[in-house]
C-alpha positions in Angstrom: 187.9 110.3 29.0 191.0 110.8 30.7 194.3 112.3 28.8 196.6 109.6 27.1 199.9 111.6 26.8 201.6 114.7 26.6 201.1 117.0 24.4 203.9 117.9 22.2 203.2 121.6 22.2 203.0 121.7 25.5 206.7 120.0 26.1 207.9 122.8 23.6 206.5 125.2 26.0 208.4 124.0 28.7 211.5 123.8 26.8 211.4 127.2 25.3 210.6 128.6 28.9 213.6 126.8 30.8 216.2 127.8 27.6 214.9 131.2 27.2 214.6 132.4 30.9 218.4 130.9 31.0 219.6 132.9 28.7 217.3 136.1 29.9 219.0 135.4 33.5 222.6 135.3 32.2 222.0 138.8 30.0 220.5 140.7 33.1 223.5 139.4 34.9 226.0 140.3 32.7 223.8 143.8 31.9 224.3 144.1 35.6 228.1 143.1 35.7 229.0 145.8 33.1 227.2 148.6 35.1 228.5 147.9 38.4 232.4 147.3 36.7 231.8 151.0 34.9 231.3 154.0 36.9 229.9 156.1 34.5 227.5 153.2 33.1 227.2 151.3 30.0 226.9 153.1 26.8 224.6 153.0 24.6 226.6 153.4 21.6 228.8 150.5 22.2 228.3 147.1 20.2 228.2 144.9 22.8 225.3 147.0 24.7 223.2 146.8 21.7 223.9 142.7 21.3 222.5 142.3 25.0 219.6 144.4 24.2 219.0 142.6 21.1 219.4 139.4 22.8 217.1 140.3 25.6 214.3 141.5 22.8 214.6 137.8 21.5 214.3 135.8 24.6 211.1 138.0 25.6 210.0 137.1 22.3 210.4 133.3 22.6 209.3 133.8 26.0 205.5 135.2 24.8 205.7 131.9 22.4 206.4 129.9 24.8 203.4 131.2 26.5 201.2 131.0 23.0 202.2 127.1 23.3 201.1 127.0 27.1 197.8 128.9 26.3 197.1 126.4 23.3 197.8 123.4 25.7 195.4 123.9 28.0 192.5 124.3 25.6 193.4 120.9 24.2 191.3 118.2 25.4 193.1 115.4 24.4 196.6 115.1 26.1 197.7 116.0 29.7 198.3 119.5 30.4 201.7 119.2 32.8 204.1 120.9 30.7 201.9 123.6 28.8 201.2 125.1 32.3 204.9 124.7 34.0 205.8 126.1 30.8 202.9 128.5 31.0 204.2 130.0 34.4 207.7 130.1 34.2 207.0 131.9 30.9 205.0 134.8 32.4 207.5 135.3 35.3 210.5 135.7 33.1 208.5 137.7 30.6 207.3 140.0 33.6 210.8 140.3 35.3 212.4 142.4 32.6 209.2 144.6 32.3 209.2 145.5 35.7 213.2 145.8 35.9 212.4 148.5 33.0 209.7 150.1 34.7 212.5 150.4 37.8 214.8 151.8 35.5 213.0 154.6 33.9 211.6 155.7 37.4 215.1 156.1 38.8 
């Protein structure tokens, strides 16, 4: 029996993965931005650094449900599995992207 349509879950997937690695982009760019523009570094203490760490926490966190709804696509046997696995992979590259710009940071 082939698949009849998409599966709703999985076009969530995709859509939280596009949105949320969007936004993850734009706060390491502006993250970056701020550092470069100040020679002495961001603070930690300042509002606006907490709001883009804040921010960043939430993405990741949309980003891991985003990959719960790609993981639960490709177990169902019913609908195609297109968008539960693009969403799926983009997903686990912008999740692992901050994680390893962390791991850079804490080395250095």
């Amino acid at each position: 029996m082939t698949p009849s349509k998409h599966s709703v879950i999985g076009i969530i997937s995709f859509a939280l993965s596009i949105i949320f690695s969007f936004i993850m982009t734009m706060l390491i760019s502006i993250a970056t931005y701020l550092e470069i523009k100040n020679p002495g570094g961001v603070e930690a203490n300042e509002d606006f650094a907490a709001m883009l760490g804040l921010g960043m926490i939430f993405a990741v966190f949309m980003l891991i449900v985003s990959i719960i709804f790609g993981l639960i696509t490709l177990f169902d046997q019913n609908n195609k599995k297109v968008f539960g696995i693009i969403g799926l992979c983009i997903s686990v590259i912008f999740t692992i992207i901050p994680i390893l710009l962390l791991i850079i940071g804490l080395l250095q």
